[in-house]
C-alpha positions in Angstrom: 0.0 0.0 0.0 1.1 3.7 -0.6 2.4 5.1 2.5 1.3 8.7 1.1 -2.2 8.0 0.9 -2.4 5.7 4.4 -3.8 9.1 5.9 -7.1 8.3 3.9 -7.5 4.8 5.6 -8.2 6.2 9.0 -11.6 8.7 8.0 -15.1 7.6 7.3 -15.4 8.4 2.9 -18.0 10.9 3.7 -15.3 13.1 5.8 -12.8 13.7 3.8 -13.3 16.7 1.8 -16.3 18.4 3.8 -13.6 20.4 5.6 -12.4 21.9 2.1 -15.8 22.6 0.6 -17.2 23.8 3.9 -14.3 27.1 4.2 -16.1 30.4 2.6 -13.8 32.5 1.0 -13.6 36.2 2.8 -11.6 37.9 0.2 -13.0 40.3 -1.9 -13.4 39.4 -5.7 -11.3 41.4 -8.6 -11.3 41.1 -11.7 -9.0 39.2 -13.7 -6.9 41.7 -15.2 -5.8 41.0 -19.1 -2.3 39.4 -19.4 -2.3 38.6 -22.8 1.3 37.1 -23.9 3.1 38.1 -27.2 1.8 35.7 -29.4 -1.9 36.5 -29.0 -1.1 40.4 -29.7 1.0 39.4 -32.8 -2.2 36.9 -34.0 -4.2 39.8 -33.7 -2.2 42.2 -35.6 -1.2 39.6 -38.2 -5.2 39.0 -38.8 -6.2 42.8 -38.7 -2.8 43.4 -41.0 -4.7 40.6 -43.3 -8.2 41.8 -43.1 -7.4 45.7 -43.4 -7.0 45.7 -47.2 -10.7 44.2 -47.5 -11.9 46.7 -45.6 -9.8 49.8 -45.9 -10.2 53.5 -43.7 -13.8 52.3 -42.6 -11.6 49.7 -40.3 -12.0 46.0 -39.9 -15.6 45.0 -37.9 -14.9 42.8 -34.7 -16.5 40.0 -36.1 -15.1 39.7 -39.0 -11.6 40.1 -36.8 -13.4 37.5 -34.5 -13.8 34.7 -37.3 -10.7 35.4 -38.6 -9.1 34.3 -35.4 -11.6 31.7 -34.4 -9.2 29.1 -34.4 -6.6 30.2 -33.2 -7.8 32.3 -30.0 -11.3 31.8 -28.0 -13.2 35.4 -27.3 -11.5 36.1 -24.0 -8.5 36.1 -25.5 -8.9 38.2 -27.8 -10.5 40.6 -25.9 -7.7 40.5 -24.2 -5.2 40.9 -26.5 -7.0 44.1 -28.1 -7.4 45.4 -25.1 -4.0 45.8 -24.4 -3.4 46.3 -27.8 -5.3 49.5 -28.3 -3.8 50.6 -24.6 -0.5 50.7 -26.1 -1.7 52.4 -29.4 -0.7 49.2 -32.2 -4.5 49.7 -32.8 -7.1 52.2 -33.0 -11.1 51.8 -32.8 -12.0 53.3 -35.4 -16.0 53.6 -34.5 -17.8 52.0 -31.4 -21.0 50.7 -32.6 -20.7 49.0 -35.0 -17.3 48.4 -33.5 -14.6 48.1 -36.1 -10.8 48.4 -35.6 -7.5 49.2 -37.3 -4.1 48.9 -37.4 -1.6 51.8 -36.3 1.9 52.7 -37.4 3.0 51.5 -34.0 1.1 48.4 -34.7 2.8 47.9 -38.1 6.2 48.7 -36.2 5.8 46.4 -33.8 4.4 43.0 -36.6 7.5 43.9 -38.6 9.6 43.3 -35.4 8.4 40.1 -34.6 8.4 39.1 -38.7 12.1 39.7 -38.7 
């Protein structure tokens, strides 16, 4: 028998993870803050980069940005990663509703960068 799990052996089944479940948390929630790594924002910027000469000044639409990157990155990380994007100025929003986005110079900048 496995010495590590002999602790097991000596509770009733029923007792051994009540004292776990039973604990209430007293913290207050936050919100997860975006952490998107480098490889998301350069995803995004590759498929805006793509999509932009579709769609020209009027700016890509998010959901058009959000099929193209289906497959790669589920909606939260996107979000995410355009988030922090537009926070550091590689894109702009070009109108809110409908929402559609572009690329900046910075944003350019920074895909040529990584492409080297």
């Amino acid at each position: 028998m496995c010495v590590a799990l002999s602790f097991l052996l000596d509770r009733p089944l029923g007792k051994q993870w009540t004292p776990a479940l039973s604990t209430r948390q007293n913290g207050v929630m936050r919100p997860r803050g975006s952490r998107p790594d480098a490889l998301q924002s350069v995803t995004v910027l590759e498929a805006l980069n793509g999509l932009a000469a579709q769609h020209g000044a009027a700016g890509v639409p998010f959901k058009d940005l959000e099929a193209a990157t289906r497959s790669r990155l589920n909606y939260r990380a996107l979000t995410d990663a355009l988030n922090a994007l537009v926070n550091e100025g590689a894109v702009g929003r070009v109108s809110e509703k409908p929402a559609r986005l572009a690329i900046t110079d910075a944003g350019r900048k920074r895909l040529n960068e990584y492409r080297s």
